[in-house]
C-alpha positions in Angstrom: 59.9 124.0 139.3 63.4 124.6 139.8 63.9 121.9 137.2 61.7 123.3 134.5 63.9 126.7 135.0 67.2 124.8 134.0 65.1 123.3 130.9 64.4 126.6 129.8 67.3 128.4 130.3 69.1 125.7 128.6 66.5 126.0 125.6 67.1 130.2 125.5 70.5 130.7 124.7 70.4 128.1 121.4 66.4 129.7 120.3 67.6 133.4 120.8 70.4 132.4 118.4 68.2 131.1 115.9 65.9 134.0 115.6 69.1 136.5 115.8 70.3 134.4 112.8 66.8 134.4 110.8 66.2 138.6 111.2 69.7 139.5 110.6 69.9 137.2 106.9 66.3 138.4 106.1 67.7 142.1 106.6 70.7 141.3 104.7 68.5 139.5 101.9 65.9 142.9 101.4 68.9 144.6 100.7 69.4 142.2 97.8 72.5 141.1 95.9 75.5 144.5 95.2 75.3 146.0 91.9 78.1 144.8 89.4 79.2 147.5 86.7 81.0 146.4 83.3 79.6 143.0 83.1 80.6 141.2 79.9 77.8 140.1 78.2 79.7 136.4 78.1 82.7 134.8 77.7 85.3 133.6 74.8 86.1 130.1 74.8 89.1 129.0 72.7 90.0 125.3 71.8 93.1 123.6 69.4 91.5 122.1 66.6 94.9 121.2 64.9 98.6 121.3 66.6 101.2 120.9 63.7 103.3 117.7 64.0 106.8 119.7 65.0 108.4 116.8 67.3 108.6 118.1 70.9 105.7 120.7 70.1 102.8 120.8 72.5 100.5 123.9 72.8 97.5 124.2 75.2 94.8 127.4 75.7 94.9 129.0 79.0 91.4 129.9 79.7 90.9 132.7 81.2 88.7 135.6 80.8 90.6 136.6 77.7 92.6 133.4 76.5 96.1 132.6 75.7 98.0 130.1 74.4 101.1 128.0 76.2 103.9 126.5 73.9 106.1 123.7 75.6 109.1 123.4 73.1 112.0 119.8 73.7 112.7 120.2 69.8 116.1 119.7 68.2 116.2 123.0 66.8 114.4 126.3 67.4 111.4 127.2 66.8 109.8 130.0 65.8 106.6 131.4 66.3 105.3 134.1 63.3 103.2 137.4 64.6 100.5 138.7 62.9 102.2 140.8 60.1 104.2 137.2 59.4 107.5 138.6 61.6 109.5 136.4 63.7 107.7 136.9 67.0 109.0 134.1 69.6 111.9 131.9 69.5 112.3 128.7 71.0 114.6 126.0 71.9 114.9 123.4 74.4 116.2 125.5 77.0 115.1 128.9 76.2 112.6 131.1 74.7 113.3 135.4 73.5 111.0 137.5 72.4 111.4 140.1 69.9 111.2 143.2 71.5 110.8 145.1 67.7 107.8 142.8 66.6 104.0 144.6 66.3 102.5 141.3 68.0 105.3 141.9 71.0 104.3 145.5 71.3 100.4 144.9 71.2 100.3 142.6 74.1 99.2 144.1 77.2 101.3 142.7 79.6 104.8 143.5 77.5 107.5 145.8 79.3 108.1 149.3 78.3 111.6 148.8 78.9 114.1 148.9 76.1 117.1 147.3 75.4 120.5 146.6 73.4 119.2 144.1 71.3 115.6 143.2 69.9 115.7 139.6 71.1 115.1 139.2 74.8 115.2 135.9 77.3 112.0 135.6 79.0 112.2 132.1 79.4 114.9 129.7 80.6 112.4 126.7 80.6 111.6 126.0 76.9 108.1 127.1 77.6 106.0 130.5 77.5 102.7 131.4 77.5 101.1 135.2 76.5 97.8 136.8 75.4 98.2 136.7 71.6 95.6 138.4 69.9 94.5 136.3 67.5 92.5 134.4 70.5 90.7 137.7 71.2 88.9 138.9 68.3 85.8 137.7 69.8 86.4 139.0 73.3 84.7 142.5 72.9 81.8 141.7 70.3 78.6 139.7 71.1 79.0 137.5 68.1 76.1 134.8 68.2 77.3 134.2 64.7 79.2 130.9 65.6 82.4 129.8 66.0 85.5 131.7 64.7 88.7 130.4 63.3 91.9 131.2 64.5 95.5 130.2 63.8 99.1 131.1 64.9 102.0 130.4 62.4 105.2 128.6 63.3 108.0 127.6 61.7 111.9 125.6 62.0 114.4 124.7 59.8 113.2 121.0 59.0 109.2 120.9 58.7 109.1 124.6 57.2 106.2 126.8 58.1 103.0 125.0 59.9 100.4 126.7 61.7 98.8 125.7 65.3 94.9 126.3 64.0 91.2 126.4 66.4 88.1 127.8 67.4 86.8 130.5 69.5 83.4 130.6 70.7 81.0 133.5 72.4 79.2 131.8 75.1 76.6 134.2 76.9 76.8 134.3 80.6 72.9 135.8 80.8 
């Protein structure tokens, strides 16, 4: 009998756990899942369909919920990337990149700083590479276009190769 006892008490500990374990996830399950507010309806997803052939010139999309665009810049001379009104926006070189503090594309960006300075040109890149949230990958982000892909395309220029333009596609993709 005494033996029996050991069996069972052995048996207790790991069966109360199991039914503790059961009840308390079927409680937590009738509560069901938390309530989400400001869903997006789906996502934007931006591809490169056509890089320009600027040697030392590579671009890639940062996906994200809204995307943006990296530029990687080993050229021989600078490089420089047109905003939306056509107006020198970025400037790169192999070892740098400065932002034009004065240009519409600069001052629509969400992250830019409100500070001002001296000059309109401003270092924010000792690297030869930047990445931002241009708004030319976003016109899809707060529409539910179904209607297909979209083109974008983002203008850059040098001294040698003239004006070229890193072109793509952004897509809606519903997450319902």
């Amino acid at each position: 009998m005494k033996h029996i006892e050991q069996i069972g008490a052995r048996l207790a500990a790991p069966v109360l756990f199991g039914l503790v374990s059961l009840s308390a996830s079927g409680l937590a399950g009738a509560h069901g899942a938390p309530e989400t507010k400001d869903v997006p309806d789906g996502i934007v997803k931006a591809r490169i369909a056509h890089q320009p052939d600027i040697p030392g010139l590579s671009a890639i999309i940062l996906d994200a919920p809204r995307p943006g665009i990296l530029l990687r810049y080993k050229g021989e001379e600078p490089l420089t990337v047109l905003g939306t009104d056509g107006e020198a926006f970025i400037r790169f070189t192999r070892t740098e990149v400065t932002v034009n503090t004065d240009s519409p594309s600069w001052k629509a960006l969400p992250n830019q700083s409100t500070e001002t300075s001296q000059t309109s040109w401003v270092t924010m890149s000792q690297s030869g590479a930047f990445g931002w949230l241009d708004s030319r990958l976003n016109v899809l982000h707060d529409s539910d276009s179904a209607d297909g892909p979209q083109t974008w395309s983002i203008a850059v220029t040098t001294t040698k190769s003239g004006t070229d333009r890193i072109e793509g596609e952004l897509t809606f993709m519903p997450i319902h």
